[in-house]
N, C-alpha and C positions, 0 to 999 in steps of 0.2 A: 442491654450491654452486648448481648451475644448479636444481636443485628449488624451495633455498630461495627465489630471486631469483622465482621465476613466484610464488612463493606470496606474497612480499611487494608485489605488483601483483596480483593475484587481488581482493584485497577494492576496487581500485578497479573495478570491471570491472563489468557489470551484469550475473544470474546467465545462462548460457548454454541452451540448449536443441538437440536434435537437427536443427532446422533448417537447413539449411545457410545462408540467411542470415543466419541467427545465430550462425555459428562462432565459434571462439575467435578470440580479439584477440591478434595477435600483434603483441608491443611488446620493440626492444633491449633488454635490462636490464642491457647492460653497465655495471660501475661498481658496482652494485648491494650493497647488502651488509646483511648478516642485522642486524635490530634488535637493540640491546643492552637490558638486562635491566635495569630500576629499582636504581637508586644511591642506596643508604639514605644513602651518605655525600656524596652532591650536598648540601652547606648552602647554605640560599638567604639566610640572613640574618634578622633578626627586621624585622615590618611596619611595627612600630609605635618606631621607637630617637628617644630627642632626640642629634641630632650635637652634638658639640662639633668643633671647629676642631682641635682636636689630633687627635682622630677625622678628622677630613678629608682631615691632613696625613698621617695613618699609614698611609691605604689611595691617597693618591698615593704614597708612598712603595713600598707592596707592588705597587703594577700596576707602577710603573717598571723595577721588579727581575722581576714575571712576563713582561714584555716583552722583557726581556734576556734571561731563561731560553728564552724562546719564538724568539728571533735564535739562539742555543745548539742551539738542537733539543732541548731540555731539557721537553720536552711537558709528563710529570706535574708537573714541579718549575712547570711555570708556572703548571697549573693550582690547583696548591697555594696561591700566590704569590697568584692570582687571587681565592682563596677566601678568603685571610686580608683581603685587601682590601673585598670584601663585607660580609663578620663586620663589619669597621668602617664601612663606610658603603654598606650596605644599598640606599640608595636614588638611586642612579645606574644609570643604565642602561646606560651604557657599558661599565659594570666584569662585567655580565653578557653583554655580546656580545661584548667579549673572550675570556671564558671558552669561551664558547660558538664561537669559531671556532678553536679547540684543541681542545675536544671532537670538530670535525669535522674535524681534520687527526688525529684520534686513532681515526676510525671509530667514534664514538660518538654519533648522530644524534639517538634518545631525548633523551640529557642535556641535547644542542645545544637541540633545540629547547623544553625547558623555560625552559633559561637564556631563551632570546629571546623565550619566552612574558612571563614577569617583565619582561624590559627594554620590552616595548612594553607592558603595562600601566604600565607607570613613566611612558614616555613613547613616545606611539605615534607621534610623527612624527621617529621617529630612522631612518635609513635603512639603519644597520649590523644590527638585529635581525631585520629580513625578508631581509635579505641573506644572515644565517647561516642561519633558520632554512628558505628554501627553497634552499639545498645541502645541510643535511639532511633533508628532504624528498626533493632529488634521492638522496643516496646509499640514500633508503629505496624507492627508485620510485616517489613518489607525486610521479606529474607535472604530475598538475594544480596541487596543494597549490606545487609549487617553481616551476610558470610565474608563480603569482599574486604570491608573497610575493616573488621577483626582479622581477618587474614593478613592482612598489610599490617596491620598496629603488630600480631606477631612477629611478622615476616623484620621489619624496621626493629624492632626491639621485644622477645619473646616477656609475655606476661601472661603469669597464669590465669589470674580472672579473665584475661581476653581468651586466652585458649580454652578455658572450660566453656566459655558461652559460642564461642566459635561452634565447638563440638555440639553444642546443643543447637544452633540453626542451623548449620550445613545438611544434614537430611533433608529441612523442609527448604529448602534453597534447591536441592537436589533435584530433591520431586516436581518443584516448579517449574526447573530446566527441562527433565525428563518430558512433563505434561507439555510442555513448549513446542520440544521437539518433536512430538507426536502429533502434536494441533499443526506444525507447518508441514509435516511430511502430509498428513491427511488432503492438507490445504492443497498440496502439489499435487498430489494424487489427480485428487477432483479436477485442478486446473487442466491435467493430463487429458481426464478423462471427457473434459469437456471440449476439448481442442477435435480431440478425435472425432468425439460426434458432430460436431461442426463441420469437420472435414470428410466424414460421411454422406451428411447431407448435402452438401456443396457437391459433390460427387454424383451424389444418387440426382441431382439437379440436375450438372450436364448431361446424363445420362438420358433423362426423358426428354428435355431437350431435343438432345442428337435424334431420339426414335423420335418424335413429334415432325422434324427438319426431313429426317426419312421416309416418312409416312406423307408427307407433304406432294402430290402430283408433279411430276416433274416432267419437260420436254424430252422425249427420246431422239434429238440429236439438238445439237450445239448451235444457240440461235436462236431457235421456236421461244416466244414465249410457253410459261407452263399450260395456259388453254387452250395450246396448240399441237400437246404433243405428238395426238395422234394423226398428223401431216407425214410424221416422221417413214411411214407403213404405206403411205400412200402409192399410186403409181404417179412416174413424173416426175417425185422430190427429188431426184438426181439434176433432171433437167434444168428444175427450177433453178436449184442453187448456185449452176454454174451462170446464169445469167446475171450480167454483174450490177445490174439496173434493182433485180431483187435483192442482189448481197447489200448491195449499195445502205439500201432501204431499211433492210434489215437492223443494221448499224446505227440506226436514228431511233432514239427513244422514242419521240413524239409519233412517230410510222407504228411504232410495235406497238406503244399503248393504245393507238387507234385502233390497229388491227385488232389485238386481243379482243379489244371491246364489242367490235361485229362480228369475232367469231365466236365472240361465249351470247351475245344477243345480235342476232342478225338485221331484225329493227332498228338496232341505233347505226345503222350506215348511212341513213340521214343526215344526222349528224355532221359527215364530213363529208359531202356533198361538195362543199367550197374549198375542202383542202385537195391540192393534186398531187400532192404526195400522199398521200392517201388513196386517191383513187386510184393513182396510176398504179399503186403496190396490187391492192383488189384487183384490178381489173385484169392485172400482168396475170396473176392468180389463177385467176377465174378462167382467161385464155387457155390457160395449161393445160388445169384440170379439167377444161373442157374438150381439148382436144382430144387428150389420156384419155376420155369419160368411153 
């Protein structure tokens, strides 16, 4: 029994983790008792009936007698009594919050709070259907669910059995909000703190990056492929650049990826052999720096 009782407050709870501030929520459940199973034969009545008067008089007639069953201790016979009452006049809401607090003196909490579901869609400011349906609530553990709907049944029409029981679950309603509140602050915390480090390493990312980009060989002046820089120092690169035949050359990918290639391996000038843009950039070159030499 005690297994089931934690399991039936388990889905109020918000899910736990190995954290120690986020231990498990330990909440009394004394009282507590295993939900009961859908009642094909709960009749709720038809939505749509036109009453007639005779109809009105026959389901006062049936709740006067499940009320005497219910003074008897005669539970199902009341609930019987209750139900014949309904069949005839469907659209009372009282005749469903009676029912419904026989269902909860019968440990049948589901049914209950169906019933008081109906009766306050009939009419939600009746004060008897929140009254039932958060003591079944309470008999399920769900203490928030039976703080709110006892509050209301006081709030709409003060009753002391609701206020005494109100007073008895509102602590453990408390404490769930409280634990709540502490599981999403944590939540946020973490989400915080996960943001940052993310944003850390993203950081620390471009960072090696940029030294990786920096460390990288680069041409020392504007032009040069990067396996060229050291042209830049040379004698002559003045001369060179202003001749508009090399700038020209310069400016054409297919010339610079050539060149690069014969000046990081001088063997593949073979290679382009056929192209004379190619050559003639070389050879312009080679004139210069021969002259300079």
């Amino acid at each position: 029994m005690a297994a089931q009782e934690e399991a039936a407050n388990e889905d109020r709870c918000p899910p736990q983790n190995n954290e120690s501030e986020e231990s498990e929520l330990e909440i009394d459940n004394e009282g507590v008792v295993s939900p009961d199973d859908d009642d094909e034969s709960q009749q709720m009545g038809e939505d749509h009936v036109e009453l007639t008067e005779e109809m009105i008089d026959q389901a006062n007639e049936k709740k006067i007698q499940a009320i005497a069953a219910l003074v008897a201790g005669e539970l199902q016979n009341s609930i019987d009594l209750f139900t014949e009452a309904i069949k005839l006049n469907p659209l009372t809401a009282i005749l469903y919050a009676k029912r419904a607090s026989v269902y909860v003196m019968l440990q049948r909490p589901n049914a209950a709070i169906r019933d008081c579901n109906r009766a306050i869609a009939i009419n939600p400011d009746s004060a008897q259907p929140y009254k039932w349906r958060g003591k079944a609530h309470r008999l399920l553990g769900h203490w928030e669910e039976a703080a709110r709907d006892l509050a209301m049944a006081c709030k709409l029409d003060y009753d002391e059995d609701a206020s005494a029981m109100l007073k008895e679950v509102q602590p453990r309603a408390q404490k769930i909000a409280e634990h709540r509140r502490k599981y999403e602050r944590k939540q946020a915390e973490r989400e915080i703190s996960e943001k940052k480090e993310r944003l850390k390493k993203a950081q620390e990312k471009r960072e090696r990056l940029q030294k990786e980009e920096e460390s990288r060989p680069r041409s020392d002046f504007p032009g040069f492929p990067s396996g060229l820089g050291g042209m830049a120092g040379m004698p002559g690169v003045s001369e060179i650049l202003s001749d508009p035949e090399v700038l020209a050359a310069m400016q054409d990918p297919e010339v610079m990826s050539a060149f690069q290639d014969v000046a990081q391996n001088p063997a593949n000038i073979s290679k382009y052999q056929g192209n004379p843009k190619v050559m003639n950039l070389i050879s312009k070159l080679s004139s210069k720096f021969g002259a300079n030499a």
